[in-house]
C-alpha positions in Angstrom: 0.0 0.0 0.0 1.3 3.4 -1.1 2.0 5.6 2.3 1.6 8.8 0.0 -0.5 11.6 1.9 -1.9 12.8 -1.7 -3.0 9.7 -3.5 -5.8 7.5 -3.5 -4.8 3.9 -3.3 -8.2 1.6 -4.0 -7.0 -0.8 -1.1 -7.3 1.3 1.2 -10.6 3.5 0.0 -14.2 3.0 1.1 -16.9 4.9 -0.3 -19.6 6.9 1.6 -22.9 7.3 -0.2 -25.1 10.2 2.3 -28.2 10.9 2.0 -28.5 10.4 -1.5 -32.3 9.7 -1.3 -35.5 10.5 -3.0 -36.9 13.4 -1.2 -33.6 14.7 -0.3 -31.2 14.9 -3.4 -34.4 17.5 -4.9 -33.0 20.2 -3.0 -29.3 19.8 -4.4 -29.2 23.9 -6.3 -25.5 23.2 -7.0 -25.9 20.9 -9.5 -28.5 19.3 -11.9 -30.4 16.4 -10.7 -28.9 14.6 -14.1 -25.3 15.8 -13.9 -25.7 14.5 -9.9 -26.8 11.2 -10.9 -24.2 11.0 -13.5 -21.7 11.6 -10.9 -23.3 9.0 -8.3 -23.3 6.4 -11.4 -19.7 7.0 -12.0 -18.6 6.7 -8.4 -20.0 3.7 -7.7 -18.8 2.3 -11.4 -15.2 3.0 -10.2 -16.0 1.9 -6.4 -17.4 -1.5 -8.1 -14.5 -1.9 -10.3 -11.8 -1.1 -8.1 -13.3 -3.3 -5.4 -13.7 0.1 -3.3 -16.4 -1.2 -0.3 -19.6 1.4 -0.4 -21.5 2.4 2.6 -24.9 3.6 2.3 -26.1 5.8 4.7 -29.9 7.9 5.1 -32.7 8.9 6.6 -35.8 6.5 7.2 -39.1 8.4 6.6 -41.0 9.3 9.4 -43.1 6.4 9.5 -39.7 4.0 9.6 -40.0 3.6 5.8 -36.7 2.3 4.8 -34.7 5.2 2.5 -35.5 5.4 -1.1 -32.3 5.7 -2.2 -31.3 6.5 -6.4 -31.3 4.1 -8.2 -27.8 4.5 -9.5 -26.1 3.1 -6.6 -27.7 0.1 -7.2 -27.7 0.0 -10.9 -23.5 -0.2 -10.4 -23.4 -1.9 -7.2 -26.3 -4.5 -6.6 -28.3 -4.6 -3.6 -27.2 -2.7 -0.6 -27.7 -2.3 2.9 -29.0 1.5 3.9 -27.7 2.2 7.1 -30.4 4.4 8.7 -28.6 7.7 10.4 -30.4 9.3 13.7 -27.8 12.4 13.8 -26.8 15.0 11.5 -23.5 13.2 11.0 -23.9 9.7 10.2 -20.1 8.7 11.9 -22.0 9.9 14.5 -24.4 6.8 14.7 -22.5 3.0 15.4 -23.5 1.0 13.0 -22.3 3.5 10.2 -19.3 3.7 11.8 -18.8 0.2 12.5 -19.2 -0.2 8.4 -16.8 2.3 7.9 -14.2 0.9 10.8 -14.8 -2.8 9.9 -13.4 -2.5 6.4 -9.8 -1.4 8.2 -9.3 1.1 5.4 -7.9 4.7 5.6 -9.2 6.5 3.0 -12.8 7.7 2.9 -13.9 9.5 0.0 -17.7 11.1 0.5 -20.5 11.5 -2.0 -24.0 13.1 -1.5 -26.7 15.7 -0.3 -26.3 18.1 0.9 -22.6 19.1 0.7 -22.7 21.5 3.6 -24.5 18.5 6.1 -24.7 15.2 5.2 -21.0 15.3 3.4 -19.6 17.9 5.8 -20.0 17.0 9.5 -19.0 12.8 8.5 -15.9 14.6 6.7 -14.7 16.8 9.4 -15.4 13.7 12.2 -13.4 11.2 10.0 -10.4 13.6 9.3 -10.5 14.2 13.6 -10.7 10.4 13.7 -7.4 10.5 10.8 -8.9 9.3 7.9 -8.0 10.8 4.5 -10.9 11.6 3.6 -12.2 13.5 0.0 -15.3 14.9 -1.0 -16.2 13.6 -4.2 -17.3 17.0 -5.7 -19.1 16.3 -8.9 -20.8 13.8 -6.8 -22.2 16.1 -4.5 -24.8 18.7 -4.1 -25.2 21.9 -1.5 -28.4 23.9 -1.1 -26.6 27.3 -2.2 -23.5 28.0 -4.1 -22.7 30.2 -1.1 -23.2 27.5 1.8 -21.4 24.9 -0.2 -18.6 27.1 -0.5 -18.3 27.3 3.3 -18.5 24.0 3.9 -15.8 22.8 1.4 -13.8 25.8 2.9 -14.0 24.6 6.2 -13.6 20.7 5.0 -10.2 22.0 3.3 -9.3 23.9 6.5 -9.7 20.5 8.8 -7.3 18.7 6.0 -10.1 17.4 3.5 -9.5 17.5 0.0 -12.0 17.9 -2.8 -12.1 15.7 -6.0 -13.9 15.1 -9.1 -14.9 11.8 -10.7 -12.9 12.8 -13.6 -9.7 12.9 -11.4 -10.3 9.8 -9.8 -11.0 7.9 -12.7 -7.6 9.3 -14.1 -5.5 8.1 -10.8 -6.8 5.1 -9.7 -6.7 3.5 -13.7 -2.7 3.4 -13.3 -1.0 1.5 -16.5 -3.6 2.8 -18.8 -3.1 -1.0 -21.1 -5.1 -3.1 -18.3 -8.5 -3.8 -19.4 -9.2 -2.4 -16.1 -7.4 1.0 -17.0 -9.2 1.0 -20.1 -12.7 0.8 -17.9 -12.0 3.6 -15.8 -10.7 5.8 -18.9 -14.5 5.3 -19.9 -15.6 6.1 -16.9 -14.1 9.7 -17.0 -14.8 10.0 -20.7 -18.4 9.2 -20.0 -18.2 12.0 -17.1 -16.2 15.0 -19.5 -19.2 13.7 -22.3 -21.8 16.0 -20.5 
């Protein structure tokens, strides 16, 4: 495993899908509901072919209705678990964090809705905890351009780093002659398409 404090190595990378639930992902204003779910798809494509273990975190509905989370997460990565969250940040709640803790990986990157809650209080809690965690930007959407700003601003302060699906496609493909490599290339073509 690489010890480098800048790159993301998929051994040692779990994925965090927040919030990214009917009912919720509508009030993204920082991005398109289509360019969102592009970026969700693309995340988990690259999580699923780089073996990168996804966590699924929401809200149940009031009546305990289990999440209705987008369908893209599941359209790249099967049938998952939901872990329901009872506080604003879901590392917060044990059985997220046990999910998280269990996989004995470093290296959290976070997608979902909003950017200034359900992204930014699990970021800021795993980078006090020491992950390396980064906020998968293009996967991500805030209520305001102007709250999501502060958010990623304080995220950066506390030592988390923002990224695009583009980006991670490029770095984690390595040798770009694997058939692998040539995957992930079509991942971030598929992503700099739109």
């Amino acid at each position: 495993m690489d010890d480098s404090k800048s790159r993301i190595e998929p051994a040692d990378t779990i994925v965090l899908f927040a919030d990214l639930q009917l009912g919720i992902v509508e009030f993204s204003k920082t991005v398109t509901m289509d360019r969102l779910k592009k970026g969700v798809l693309a995340l988990a494509k690259l999580a699923k072919l780089f073996d990168i273990p996804p966590v699924v975190s929401g809200l149940a509905g009031d009546d305990g209705s289990p999440a209705k989370v987008i369908p893209e997460i599941g359209e790249a990565l099967g049938s998952l678990p939901t872990h329901h969250r009872t506080t604003c940040d879901s590392l917060l709640n044990s059985d997220i964090r046990s999910a998280i803790e269990s996989t004995g990986r470093r290296t959290l990157l976070i997608s979902g809705v909003s950017t200034e809650l359900a992204v930014q209080l699990p970021a800021l809690t795993a980078a006090d905890l020491g992950y390396k965690v980064h906020v998968v930007i293009d996967a991500c959407g805030g209520m305001s351009g102007r709250t999501e700003e502060a958010a990623l601003l304080r995220m950066m302060h506390a030592g988390v780093t923002p990224v695009s699906v583009m980006t991670l496609a490029g770095e984690l493909a390595g040798e770009l002659t694997t058939p692998r490599a040539q995957q992930a290339v079509g991942i971030l073509f598929s992503m700099a398409a739109s």
